[in-house]
C-alpha positions in Angstrom: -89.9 230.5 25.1 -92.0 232.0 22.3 -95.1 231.5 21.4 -95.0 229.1 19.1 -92.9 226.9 21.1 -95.5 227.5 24.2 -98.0 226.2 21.9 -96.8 223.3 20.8 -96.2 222.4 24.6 -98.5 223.5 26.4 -101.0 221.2 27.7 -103.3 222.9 30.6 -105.8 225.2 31.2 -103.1 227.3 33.4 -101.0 227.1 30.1 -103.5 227.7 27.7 -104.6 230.9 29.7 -100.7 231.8 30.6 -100.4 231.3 26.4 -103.3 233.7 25.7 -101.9 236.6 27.9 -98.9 236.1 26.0 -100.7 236.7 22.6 -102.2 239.8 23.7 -98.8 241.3 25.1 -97.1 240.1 22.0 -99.7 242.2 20.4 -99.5 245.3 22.4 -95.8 245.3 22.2 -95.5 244.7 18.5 -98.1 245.0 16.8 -97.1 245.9 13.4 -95.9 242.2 13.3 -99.6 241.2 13.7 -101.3 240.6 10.3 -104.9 240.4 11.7 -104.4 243.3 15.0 -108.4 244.3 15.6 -110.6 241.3 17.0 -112.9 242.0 13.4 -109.5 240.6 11.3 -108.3 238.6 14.2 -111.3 236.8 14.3 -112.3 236.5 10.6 -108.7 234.7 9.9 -109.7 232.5 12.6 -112.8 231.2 11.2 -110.7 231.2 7.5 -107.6 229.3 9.4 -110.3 226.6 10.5 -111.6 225.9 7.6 -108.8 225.6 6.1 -106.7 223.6 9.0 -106.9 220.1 7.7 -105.2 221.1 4.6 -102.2 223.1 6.9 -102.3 219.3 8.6 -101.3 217.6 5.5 -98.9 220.4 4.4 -97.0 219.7 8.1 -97.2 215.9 6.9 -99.4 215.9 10.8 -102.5 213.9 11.6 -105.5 216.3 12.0 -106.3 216.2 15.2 -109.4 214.6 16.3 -109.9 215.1 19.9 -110.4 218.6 20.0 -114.0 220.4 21.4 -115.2 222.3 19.3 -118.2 223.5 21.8 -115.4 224.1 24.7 -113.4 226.4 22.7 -116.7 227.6 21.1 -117.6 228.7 24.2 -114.5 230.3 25.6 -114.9 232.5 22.6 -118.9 233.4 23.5 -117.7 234.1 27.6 -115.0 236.6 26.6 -117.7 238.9 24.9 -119.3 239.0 28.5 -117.1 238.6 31.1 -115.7 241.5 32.8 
């Protein structure tokens, strides 16, 4: 399955974290295919692709989705700098 197959499935924390692994093995083994491949571009895109994500929404003709949290996955992101 790739990855964007495994996102659109998955529905987890397992998967979620089983999804992750997959991104940073799809990065080590190709990572001329990666536009953004240091966590300084990898995570300015992010905060761009955010912004931006409710206009991707309407381009998919897809409901935004409304049930995500923020401070969840805003915290996921504070953790990694720190845990070992």
């Amino acid at each position: 399955m790739d990855l964007l197959d495994q996102q659109r499935t998955l529905r987890t924390r397992e998967e979620f974290a089983a999804f992750v692994d997959q991104l940073r093995q799809d990065l080590l083994k190709r990572p001329e295919e990666w536009e953004n491949p240091t966590l300084d571009r990898f995570l300015e895109a992010m905060a761009a692709w955010v912004s931006a994500s409710p206009g991707h929404f309407r381009n998919i003709g897809q409901p935004y989705p409304e049930d995500v949290n923020w401070s969840f996955f805003a915290g996921v992101l504070l953790a990694a700098r720190i845990y070992e």
